[in-house]
N, C-alpha and C positions, 0 to 999 in steps of 0.2 A: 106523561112522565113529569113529575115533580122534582121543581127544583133544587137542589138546596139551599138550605137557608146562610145567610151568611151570618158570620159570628159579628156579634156585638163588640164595638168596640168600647163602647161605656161600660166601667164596672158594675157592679153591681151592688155597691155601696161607696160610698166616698169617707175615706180614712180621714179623722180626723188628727190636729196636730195635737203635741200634748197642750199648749196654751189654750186652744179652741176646745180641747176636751173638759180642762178645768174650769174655764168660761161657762160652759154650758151645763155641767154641774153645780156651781153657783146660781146660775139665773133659775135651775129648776128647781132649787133648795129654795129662793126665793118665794116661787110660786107656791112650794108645798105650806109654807109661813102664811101666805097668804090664806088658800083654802084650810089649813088644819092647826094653825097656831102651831107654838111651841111642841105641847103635851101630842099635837096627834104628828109630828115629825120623826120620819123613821129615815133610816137609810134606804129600805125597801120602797117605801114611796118617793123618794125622789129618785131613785134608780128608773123607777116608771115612769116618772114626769120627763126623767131624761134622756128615756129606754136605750139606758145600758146597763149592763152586768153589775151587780151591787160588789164584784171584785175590784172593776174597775173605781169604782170610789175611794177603797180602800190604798188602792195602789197610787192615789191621787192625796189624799188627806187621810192623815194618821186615826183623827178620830171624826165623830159628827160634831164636838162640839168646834174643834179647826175647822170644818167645813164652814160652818154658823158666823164663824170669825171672818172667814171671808168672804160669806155670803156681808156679812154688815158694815167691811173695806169698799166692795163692791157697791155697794149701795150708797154709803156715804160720798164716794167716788165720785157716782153717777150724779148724785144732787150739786156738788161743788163743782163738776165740769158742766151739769147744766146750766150753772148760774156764771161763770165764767164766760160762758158762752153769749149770755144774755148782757152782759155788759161788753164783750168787746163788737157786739153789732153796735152798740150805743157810743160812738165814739165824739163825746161831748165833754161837758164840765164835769167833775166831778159829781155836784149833783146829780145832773142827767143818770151817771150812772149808777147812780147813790137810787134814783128813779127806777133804774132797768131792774136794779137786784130786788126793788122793793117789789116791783108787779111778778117777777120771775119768782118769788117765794110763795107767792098768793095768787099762783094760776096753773091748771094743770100742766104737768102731772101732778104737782105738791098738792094738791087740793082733791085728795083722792083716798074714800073710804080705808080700801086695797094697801096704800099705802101709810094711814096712822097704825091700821094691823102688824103691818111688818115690826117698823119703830115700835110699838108696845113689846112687842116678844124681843127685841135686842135692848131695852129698856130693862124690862125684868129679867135679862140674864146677868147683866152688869153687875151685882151687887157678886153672884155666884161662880163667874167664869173668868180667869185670868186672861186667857185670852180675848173675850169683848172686850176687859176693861184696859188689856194692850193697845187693840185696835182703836178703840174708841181716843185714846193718848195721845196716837200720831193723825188718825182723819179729822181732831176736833179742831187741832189747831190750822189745818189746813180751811176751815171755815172763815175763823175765828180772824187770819190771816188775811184772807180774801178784803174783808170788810174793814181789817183795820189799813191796808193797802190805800182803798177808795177815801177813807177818814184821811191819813197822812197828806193825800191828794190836795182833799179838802183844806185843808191846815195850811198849808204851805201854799196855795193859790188866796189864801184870804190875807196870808201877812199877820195876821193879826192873834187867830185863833189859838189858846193856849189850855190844851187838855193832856190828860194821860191817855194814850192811844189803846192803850191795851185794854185800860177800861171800860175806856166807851166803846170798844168794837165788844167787848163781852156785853157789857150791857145793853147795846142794839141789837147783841146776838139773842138776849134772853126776849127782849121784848118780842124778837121776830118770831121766835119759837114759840110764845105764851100766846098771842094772837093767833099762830096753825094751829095750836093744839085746840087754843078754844073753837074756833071756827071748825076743823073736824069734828067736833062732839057736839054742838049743838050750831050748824050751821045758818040759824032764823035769826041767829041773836046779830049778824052783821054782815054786812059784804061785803067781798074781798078787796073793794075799791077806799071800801073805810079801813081797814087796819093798814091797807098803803099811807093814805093820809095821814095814822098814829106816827107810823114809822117817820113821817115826812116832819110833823108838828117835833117830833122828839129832836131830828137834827136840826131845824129850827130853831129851837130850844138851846143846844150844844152850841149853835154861832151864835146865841144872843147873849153869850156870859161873857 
């Protein structure tokens, strides 16, 4: 005689919340950027990537290019809490930390074919899409903010140092960006220990005025 079976107490799928559902419509939009650029992004493919209902996207983000926008929050996000991170394990001089940001932008993940891909397609929508160039308004300065933060630091432990903050955290911003972009594209021309050093020579440079 055969038992019966007992019922299962695990569902049989786990309901997702709405934040965990928009999370993970984001990170799959990501990936489809990744494999398919811009021109091969559909709703349909990342409904796949995130195997849910291409209704449920809709009911989440009004269109693809809102989705795009938060796919590129998301992203920006992720690079400024990475490096955040990586300075407050560094709990030193400013330098030191001025150090942590520098290895932390020139080591993976940053340093990742995968990811110059993404940055070029939110790159090229900027000029066309109101909202990248919303998103891009409020995540730049949270960068930009970071770095003049550790500068200020700098400044006011030396006594002495007298710059405009704002400027020199953009123009260490550009430097740091000009050095990943060229080191993704043609990665022979240096290593990622030497465009540390540039970064390191340039605030060198800034205490020696």
């Amino acid at each position: 005689m055969k038992r019966p079976r007992k019922k299962s107490t695990q569902p049989r799928f786990e309901r997702k919340l709405p934040d965990e559902r928009r999370l993970a419509l984001i990170e799959a939009t990501i990936e489809c950027l990744k494999k398919f650029g811009h021109d091969g992004l559909s709703i349909r493919r990342i409904s796949a990537q995130a195997q849910v209902s291409i209704g449920l996207i809709n009911h989440h983000f009004p269109t693809k290019d809102a989705l795009v926008a938060e796919a590129y929050r998301h992203f920006n996000s992720e690079l400024v809490g990475y490096l955040e991170r990586a300075i407050a394990d560094k709990r030193g001089s400013p330098r030191e930390q001025l150090r942590a940001f520098f290895n932390a932008s020139f080591s993976p993940p940053n340093l990742d074919s995968d990811v110059l891909a993404v940055w070029v397609v939110f790159w090229g929508l900027y000029r066309h899409s109101k909202d990248i160039q919303r998103v891009q308004s409020e995540t730049y300065h949270g960068y930009v903010d970071l770095l003049r933060g550790i500068l200020a630091d700098l400044e006011q432990q030396s006594g002495k140092l007298q710059f405009n903050l704002r400027l020199a955290a953009i123009g260490l911003t550009a430097l740091i960006d000009g050095l990943w972009l060229e080191w993704c594209l043609e990665p022979d021309n240096f290593e990622p220990a030497q465009a540390v050093q540039l970064c390191e020579a340039w605030v060198d440079r800034l205490e020696a005025r």
